[in-house]
C-alpha beads as a LAMMPS data file, in Angstrom:
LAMMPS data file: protein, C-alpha beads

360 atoms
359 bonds

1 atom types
1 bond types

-500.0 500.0 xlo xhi
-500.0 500.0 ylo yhi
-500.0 500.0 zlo zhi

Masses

1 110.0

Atoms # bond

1 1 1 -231.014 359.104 -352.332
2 1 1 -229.476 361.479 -349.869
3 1 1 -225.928 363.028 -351.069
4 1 1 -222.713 362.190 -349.593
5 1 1 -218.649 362.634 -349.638
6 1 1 -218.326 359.810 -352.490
7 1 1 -221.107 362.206 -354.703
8 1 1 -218.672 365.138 -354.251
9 1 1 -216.036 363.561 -355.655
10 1 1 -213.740 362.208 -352.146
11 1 1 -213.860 358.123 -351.884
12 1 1 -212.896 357.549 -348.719
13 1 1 -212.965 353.779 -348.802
14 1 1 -210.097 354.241 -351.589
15 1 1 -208.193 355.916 -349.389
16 1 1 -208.723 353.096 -346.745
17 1 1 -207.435 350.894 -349.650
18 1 1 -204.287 353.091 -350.503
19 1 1 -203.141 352.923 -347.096
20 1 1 -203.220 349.489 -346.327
21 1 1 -200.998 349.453 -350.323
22 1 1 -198.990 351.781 -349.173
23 1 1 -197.692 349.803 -345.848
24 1 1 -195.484 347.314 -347.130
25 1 1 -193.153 350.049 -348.500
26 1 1 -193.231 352.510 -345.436
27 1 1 -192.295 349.541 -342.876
28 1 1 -188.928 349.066 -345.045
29 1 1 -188.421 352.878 -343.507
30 1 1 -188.501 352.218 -340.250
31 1 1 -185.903 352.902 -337.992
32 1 1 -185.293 351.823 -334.070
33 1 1 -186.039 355.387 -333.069
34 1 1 -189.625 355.093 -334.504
35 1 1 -192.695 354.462 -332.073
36 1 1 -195.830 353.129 -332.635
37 1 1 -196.997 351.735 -335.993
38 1 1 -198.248 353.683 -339.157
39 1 1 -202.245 355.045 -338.342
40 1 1 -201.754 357.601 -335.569
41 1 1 -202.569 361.290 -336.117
42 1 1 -198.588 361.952 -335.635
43 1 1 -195.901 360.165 -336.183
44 1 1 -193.388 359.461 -333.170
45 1 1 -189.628 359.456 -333.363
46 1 1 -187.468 358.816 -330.091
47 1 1 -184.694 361.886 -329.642
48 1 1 -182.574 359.414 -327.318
49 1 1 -179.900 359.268 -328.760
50 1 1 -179.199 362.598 -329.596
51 1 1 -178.652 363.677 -325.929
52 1 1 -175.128 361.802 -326.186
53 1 1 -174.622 364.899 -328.756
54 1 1 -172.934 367.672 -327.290
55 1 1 -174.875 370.576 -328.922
56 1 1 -177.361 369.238 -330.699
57 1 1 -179.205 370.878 -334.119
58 1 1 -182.349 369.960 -335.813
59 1 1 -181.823 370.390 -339.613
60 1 1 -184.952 370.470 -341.772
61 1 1 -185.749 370.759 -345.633
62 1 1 -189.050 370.801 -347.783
63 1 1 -189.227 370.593 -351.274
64 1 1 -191.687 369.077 -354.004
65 1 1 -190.559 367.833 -357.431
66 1 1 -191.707 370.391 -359.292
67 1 1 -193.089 370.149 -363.485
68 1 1 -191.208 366.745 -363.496
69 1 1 -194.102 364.994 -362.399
70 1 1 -195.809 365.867 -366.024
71 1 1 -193.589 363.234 -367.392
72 1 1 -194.800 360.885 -364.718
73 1 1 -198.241 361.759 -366.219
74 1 1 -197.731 360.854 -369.838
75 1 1 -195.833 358.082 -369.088
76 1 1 -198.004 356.811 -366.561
77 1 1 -194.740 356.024 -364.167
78 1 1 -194.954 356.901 -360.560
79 1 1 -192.344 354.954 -358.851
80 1 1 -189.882 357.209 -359.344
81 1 1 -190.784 360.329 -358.261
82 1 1 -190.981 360.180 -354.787
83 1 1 -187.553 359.275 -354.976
84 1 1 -186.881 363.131 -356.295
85 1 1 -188.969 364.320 -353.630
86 1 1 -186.795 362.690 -350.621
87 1 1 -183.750 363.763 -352.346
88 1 1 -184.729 367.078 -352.715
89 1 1 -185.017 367.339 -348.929
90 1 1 -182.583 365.280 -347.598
91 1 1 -179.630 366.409 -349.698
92 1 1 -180.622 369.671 -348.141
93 1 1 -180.179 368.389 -344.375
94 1 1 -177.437 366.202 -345.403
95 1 1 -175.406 369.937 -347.246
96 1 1 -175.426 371.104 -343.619
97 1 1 -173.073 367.957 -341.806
98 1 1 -176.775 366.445 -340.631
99 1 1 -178.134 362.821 -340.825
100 1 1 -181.923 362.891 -341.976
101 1 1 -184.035 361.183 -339.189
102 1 1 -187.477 361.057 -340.360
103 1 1 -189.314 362.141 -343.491
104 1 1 -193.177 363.012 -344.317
105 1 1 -195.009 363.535 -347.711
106 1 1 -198.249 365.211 -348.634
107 1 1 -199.974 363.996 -351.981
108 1 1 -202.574 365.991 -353.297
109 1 1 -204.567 364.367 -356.148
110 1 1 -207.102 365.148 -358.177
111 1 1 -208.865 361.347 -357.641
112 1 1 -207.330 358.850 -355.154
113 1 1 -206.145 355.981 -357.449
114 1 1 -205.182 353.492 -354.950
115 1 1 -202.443 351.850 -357.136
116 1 1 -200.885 354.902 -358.167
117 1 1 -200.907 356.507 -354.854
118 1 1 -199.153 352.891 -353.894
119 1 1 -196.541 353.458 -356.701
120 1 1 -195.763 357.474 -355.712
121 1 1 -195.213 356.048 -351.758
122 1 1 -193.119 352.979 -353.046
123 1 1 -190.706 355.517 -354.553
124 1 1 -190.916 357.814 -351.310
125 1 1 -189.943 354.634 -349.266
126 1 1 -187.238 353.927 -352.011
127 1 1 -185.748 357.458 -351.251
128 1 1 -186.207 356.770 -347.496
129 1 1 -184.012 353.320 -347.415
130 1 1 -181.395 355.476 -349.424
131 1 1 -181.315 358.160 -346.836
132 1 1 -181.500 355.886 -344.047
133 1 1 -184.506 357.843 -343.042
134 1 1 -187.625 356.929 -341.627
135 1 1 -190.941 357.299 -343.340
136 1 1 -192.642 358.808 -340.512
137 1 1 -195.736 359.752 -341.844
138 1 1 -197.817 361.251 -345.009
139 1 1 -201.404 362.423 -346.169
140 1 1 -202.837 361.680 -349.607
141 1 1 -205.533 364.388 -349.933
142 1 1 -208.479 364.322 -352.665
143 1 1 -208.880 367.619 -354.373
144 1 1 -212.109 366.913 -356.933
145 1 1 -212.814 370.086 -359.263
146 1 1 -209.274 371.594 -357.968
147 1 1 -207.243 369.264 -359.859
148 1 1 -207.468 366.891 -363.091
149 1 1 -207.963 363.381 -361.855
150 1 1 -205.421 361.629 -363.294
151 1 1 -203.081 364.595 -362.004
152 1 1 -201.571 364.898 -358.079
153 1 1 -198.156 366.962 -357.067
154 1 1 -196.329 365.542 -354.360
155 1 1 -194.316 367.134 -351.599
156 1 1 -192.452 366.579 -348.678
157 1 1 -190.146 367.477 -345.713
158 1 1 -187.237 366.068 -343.650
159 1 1 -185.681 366.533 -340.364
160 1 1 -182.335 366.036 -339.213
161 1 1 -179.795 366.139 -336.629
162 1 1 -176.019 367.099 -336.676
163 1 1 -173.637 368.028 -333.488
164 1 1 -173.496 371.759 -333.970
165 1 1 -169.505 371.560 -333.623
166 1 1 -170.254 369.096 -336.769
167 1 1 -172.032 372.119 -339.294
168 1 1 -170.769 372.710 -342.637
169 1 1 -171.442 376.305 -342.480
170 1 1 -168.680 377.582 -345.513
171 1 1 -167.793 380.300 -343.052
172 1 1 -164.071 378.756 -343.137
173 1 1 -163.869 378.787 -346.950
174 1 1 -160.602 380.651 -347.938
175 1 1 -158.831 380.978 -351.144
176 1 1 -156.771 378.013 -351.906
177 1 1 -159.410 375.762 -351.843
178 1 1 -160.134 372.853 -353.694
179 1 1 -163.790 372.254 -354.915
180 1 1 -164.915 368.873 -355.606
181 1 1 -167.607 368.062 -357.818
182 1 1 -169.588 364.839 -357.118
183 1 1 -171.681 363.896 -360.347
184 1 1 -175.394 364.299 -360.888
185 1 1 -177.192 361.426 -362.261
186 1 1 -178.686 364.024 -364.971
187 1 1 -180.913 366.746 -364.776
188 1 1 -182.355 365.875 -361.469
189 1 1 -185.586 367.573 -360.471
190 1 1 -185.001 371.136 -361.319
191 1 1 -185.509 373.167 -365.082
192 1 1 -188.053 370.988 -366.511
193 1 1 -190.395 373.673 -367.379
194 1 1 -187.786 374.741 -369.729
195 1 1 -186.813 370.993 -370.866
196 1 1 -190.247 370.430 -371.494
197 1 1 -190.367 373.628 -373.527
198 1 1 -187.060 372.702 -375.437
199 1 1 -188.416 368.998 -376.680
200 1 1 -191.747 369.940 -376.719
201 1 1 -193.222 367.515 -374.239
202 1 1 -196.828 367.364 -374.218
203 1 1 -197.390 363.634 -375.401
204 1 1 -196.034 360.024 -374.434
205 1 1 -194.368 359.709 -378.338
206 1 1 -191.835 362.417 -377.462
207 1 1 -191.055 360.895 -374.538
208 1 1 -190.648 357.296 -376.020
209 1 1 -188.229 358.496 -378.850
210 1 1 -184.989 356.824 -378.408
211 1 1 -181.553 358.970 -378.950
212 1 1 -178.371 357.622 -379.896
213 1 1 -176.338 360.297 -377.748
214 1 1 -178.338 359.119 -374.307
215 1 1 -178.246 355.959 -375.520
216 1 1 -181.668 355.611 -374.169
217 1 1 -185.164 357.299 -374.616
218 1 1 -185.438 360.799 -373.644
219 1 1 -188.395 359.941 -370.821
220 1 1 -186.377 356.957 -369.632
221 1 1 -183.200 359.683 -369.129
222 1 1 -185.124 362.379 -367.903
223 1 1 -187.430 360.455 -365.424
224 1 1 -183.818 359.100 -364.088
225 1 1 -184.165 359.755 -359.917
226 1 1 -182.476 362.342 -358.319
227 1 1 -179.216 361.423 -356.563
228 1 1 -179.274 360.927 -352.572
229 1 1 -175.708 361.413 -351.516
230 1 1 -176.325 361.358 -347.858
231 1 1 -174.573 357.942 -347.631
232 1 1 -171.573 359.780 -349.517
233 1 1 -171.117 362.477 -347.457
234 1 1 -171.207 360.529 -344.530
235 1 1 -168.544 358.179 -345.953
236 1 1 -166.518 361.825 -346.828
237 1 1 -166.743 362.595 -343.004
238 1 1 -165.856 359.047 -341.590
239 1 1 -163.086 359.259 -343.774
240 1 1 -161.724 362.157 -341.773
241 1 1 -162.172 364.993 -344.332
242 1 1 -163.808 368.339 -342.942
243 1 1 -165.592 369.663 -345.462
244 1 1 -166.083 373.793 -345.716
245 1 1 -168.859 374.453 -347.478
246 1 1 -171.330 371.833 -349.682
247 1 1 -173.522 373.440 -351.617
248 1 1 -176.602 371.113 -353.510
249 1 1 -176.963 371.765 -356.873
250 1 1 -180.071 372.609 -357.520
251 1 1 -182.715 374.773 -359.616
252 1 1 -180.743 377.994 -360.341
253 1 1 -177.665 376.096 -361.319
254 1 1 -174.111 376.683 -360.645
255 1 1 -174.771 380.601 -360.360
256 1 1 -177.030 380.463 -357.818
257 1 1 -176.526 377.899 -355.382
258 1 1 -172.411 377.788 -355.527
259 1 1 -172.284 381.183 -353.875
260 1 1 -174.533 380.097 -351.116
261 1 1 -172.156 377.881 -349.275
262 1 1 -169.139 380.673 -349.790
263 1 1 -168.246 383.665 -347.189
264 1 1 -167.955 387.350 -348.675
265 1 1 -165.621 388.329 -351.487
266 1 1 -164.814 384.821 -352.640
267 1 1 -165.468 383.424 -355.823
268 1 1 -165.629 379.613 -357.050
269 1 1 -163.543 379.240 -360.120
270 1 1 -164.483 376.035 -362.337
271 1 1 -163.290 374.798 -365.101
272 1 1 -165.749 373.675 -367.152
273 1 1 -163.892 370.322 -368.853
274 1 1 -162.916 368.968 -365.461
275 1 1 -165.399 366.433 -365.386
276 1 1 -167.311 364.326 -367.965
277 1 1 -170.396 366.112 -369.079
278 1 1 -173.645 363.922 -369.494
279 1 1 -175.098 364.106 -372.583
280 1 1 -178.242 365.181 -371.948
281 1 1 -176.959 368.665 -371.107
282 1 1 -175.232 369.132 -374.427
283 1 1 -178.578 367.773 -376.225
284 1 1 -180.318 370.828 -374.438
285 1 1 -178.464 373.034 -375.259
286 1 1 -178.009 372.101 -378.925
287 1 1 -181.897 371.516 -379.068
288 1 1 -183.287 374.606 -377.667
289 1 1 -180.190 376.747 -378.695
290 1 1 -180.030 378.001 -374.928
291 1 1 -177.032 380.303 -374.243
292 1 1 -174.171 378.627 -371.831
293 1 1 -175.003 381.159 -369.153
294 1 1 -178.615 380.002 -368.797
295 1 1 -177.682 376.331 -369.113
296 1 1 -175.499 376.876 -365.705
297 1 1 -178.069 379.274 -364.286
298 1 1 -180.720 376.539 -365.007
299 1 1 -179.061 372.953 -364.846
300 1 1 -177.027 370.911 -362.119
301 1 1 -174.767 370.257 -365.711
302 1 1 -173.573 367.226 -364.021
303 1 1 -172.297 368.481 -360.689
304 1 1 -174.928 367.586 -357.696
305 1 1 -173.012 368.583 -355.219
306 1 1 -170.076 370.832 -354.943
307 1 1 -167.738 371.103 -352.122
308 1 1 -165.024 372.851 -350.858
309 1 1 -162.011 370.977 -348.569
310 1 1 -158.558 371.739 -348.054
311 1 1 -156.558 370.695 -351.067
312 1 1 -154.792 367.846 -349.396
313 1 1 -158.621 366.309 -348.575
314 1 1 -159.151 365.966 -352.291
315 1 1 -158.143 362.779 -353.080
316 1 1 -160.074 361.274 -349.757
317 1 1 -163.068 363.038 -350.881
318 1 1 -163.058 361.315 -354.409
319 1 1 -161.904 358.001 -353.086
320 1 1 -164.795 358.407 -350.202
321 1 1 -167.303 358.723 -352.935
322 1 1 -166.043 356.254 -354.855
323 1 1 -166.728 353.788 -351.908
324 1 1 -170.757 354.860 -352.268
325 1 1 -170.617 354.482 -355.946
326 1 1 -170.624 358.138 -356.862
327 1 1 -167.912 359.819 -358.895
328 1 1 -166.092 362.605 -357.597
329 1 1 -164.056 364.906 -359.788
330 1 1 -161.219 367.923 -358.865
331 1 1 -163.475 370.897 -360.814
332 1 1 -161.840 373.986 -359.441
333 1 1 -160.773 376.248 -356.436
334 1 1 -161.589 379.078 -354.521
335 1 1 -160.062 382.906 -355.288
336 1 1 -160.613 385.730 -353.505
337 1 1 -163.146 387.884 -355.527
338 1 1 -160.364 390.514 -356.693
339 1 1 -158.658 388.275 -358.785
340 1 1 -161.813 386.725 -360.369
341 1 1 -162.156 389.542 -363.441
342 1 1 -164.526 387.038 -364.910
343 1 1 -166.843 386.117 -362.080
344 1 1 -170.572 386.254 -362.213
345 1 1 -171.905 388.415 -358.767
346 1 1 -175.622 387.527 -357.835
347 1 1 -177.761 384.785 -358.101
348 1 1 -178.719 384.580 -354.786
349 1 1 -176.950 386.788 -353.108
350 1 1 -176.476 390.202 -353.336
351 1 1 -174.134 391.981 -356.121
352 1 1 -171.946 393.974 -353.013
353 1 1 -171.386 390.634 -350.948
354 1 1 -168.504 389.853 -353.988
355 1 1 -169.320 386.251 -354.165
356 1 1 -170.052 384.383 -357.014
357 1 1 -168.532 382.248 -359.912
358 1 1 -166.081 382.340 -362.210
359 1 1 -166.050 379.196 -365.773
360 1 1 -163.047 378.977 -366.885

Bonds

1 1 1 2
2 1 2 3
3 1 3 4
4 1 4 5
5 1 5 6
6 1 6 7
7 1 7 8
8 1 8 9
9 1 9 10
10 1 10 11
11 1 11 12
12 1 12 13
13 1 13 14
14 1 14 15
15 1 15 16
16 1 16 17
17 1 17 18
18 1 18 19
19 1 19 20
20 1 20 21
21 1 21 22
22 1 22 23
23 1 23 24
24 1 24 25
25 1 25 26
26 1 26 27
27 1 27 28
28 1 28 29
29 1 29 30
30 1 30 31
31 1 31 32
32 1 32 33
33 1 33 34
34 1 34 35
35 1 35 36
36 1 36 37
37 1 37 38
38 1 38 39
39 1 39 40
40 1 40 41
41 1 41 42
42 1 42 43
43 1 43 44
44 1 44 45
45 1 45 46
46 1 46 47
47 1 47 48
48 1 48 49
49 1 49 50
50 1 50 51
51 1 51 52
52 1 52 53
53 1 53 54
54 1 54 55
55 1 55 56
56 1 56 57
57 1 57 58
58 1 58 59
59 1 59 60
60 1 60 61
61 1 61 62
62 1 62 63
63 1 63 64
64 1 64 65
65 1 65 66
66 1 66 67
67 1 67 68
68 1 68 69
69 1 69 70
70 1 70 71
71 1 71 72
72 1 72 73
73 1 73 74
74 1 74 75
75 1 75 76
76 1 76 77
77 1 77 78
78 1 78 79
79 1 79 80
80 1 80 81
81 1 81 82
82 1 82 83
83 1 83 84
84 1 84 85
85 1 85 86
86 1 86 87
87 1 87 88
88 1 88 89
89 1 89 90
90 1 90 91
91 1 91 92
92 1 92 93
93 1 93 94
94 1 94 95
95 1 95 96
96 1 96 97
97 1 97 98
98 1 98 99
99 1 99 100
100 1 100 101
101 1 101 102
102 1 102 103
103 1 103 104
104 1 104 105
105 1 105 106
106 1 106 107
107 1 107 108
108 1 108 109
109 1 109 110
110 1 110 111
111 1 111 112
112 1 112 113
113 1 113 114
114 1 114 115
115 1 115 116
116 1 116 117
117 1 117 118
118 1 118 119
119 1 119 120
120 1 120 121
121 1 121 122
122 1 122 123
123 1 123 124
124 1 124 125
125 1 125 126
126 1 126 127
127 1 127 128
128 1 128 129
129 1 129 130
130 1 130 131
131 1 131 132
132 1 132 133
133 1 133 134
134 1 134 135
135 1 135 136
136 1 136 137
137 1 137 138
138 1 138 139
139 1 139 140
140 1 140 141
141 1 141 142
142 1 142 143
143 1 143 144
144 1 144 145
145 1 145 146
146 1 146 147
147 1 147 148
148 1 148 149
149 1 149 150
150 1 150 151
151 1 151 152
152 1 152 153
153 1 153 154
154 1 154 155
155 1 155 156
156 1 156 157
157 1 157 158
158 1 158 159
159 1 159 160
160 1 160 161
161 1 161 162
162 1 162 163
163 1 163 164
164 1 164 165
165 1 165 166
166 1 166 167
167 1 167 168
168 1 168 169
169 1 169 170
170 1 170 171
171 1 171 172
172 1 172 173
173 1 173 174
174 1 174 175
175 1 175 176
176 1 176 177
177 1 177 178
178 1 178 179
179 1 179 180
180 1 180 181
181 1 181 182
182 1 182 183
183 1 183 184
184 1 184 185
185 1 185 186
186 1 186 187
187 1 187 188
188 1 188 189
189 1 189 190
190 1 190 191
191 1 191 192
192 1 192 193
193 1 193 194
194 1 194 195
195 1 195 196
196 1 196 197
197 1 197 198
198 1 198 199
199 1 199 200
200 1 200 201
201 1 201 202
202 1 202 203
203 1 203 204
204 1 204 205
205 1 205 206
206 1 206 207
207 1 207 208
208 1 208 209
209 1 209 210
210 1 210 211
211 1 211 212
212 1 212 213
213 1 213 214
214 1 214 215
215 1 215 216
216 1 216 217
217 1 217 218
218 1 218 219
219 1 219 220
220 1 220 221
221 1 221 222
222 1 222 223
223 1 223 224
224 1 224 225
225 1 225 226
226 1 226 227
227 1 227 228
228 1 228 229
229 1 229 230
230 1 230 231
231 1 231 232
232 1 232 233
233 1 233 234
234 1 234 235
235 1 235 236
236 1 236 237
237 1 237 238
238 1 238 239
239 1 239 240
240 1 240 241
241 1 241 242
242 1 242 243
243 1 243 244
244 1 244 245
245 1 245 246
246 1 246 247
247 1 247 248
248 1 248 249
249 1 249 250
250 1 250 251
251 1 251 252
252 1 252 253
253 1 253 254
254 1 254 255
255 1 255 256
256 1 256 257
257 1 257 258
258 1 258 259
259 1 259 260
260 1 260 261
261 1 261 262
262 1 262 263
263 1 263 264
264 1 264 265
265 1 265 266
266 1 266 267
267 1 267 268
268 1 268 269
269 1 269 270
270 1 270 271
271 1 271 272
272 1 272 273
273 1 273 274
274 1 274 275
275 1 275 276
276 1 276 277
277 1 277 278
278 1 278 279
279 1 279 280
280 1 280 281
281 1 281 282
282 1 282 283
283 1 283 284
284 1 284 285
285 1 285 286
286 1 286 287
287 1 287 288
288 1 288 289
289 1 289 290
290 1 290 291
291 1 291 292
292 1 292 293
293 1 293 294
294 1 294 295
295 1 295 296
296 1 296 297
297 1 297 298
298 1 298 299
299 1 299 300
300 1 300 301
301 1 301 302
302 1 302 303
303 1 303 304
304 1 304 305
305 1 305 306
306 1 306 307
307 1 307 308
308 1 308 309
309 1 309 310
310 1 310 311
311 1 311 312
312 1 312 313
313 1 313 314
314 1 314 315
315 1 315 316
316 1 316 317
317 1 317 318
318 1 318 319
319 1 319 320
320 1 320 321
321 1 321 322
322 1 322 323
323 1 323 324
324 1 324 325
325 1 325 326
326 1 326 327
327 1 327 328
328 1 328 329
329 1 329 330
330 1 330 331
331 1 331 332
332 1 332 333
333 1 333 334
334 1 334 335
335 1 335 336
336 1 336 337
337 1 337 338
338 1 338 339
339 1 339 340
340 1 340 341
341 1 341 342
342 1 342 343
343 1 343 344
344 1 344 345
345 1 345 346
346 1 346 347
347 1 347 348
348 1 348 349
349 1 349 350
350 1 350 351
351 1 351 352
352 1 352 353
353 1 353 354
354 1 354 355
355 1 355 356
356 1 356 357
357 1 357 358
358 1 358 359
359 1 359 360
């Protein structure tokens, strides 16, 4: 008997089979702008109604989800995150004053599992409807003798659109600011090579071990999606509040992306008991007996997003956010960079640019 692409290792009618799985979830993705149904080598989105923009920008973000997916592994959960993956992108696009139009994922597996694959795209559709974002299209690629088979990583990008008038660009952040912190829903999809280190995550047991201070099990509160807040800032803009700068929370913690969104020689002073810390932070930090600094150089430590608005757009922000179901807290202000003696320069910007962050 002759050899073929099954004998290598690639089953190509499972991928037929994952597809067709796979459909019910991407048509709850679909938007009016879409064309053409899911099968084509390239997916189709109609640009009409950005020409009633006046100066129209594409926004785009790619992003995976990172070590996270280990816990996917043991626990043999897969529904969740894709959700991480979209909201890894589209918080991105949405940081910038855009609306995410379409989205695409790449899964590369070790064996095509038709039901899993199914499960992984259910959550990517999940994330979709939350971004009101179409799931434009996606490959699932078999990688036999690359990868384990019961392993994949997943990936994925989004575009967007925002009136350029419309950017959140920080470059009118000035002292006097307030910042507003809108909460994480824990540690997102960012550190977990260091969580896993900390608990020591290389079975399903650890995982399943229930803790009274996260009143749930660890892998139920770790596995937690990703926030999308894309409906939430939108709600902060109908609502009339121009926001400065917005910076996504993300791996590198407050250190690194907080400066990102601010101009030269200002620094972001928080106060670290403004808002209600989850407990999942503490439970690192007392676990793995990690210094503070790393914990906010490594952790969202509750805060998502951060953004900076005049101080009279506070209130609207929180009680914008508060319309979406996401809690929005006061957690500091803006200072100019000379009267920050405390402030941490760096991250990811350079030392000389004088921006950076200041815990109080």
């Amino acid at each position: 008997m002759g050899m073929d692409y099954k004998s290598s290792g690639v089953d190509i009618e499972a991928g037929y089979e994952s597809v067709e799985l796979m459909k019910q979830y991407v048509k709850r993705t679909m938007r009016e702008e879409v064309l053409g149904g899911i099968g084509g080598f390239s997916g189709a989105f109609s640009l009409a109604k950005i020409k009633d923009m006046e100066d129209p920008v594409l926004l785009s973000g790619t992003d995976g989800v990172g070590t996270k997916i280990k816990l996917a592994f043991l626990l043999d959960r897969h529904d969740t995150v894709g959700i991480d993956c979209v909201a890894m992108c589209v918080n991105d696009v949405a940081c910038a004053g855009g609306d995410p139009l379409f989205f695409l994922d790449y899964i590369a597996c070790g064996r095509n599992f038709p039901e899993k694959i199914a499960a992984i795209v259910k959550g990517v559709a999940e994330g979709c409807v939350q971004a009101d974002s179409a799931l434009l299209g996606g490959e699932t690629a078999e990688h036999p003798g690359l990868m384990p088979e019961e392993e994949y990583d997943l990936a994925g990008f989004s575009v967007g659109v925002v009136d350029r008038k419309d950017m959140i660009t920080g470059e009118n952040i000035r002292p006097g600011d307030t910042l507003v912190g809108i909460a994480s829903t824990g540690v997102h999809s960012n550190g977990f090579s260091l969580v896993r280190k900390v608990f020591g995550i290389d079975n399903r047991e650890v995982l399943e071990k229930y803790y009274d201070e996260l009143g749930d099990t660890l892998g139920n509160t770790l596995l937690t999606p990703t926030r999308i807040y894309v409906h939430c800032l939108k709600a902060i803009r109908e609502a009339g509040v121009t926001v400065r700068g917005c910076s996504h929370v993300t791996g590198g913690g407050f250190y690194e992306n907080i400066p990102r969104m601010l101009p030269d020689g200002t620094v972001a002073r928080i106060k670290k008991d403004s808002y209600p810390m989850l407990p999942i932070f503490p439970l690192l930090q007392k676990t793995g007996n990690i210094d503070e600094k790393i914990m906010y150089n490594t952790f969202n430590m509750g805060i998502g997003l951060c953004l900076a608005v005049a101080p009279e757009d506070a209130q609207k922000v929180i009680a914008a956010a508060a319309a979406t179901g996401d809690k929005a807290y006061v957690i500091g202000e803006v200072v100019a960079a000379d009267d920050a003696p405390n402030a941490v320069f760096g991250g990811n910007t350079k030392a000389e640019s004088r921006k950076g962050v200041e815990l109080c």
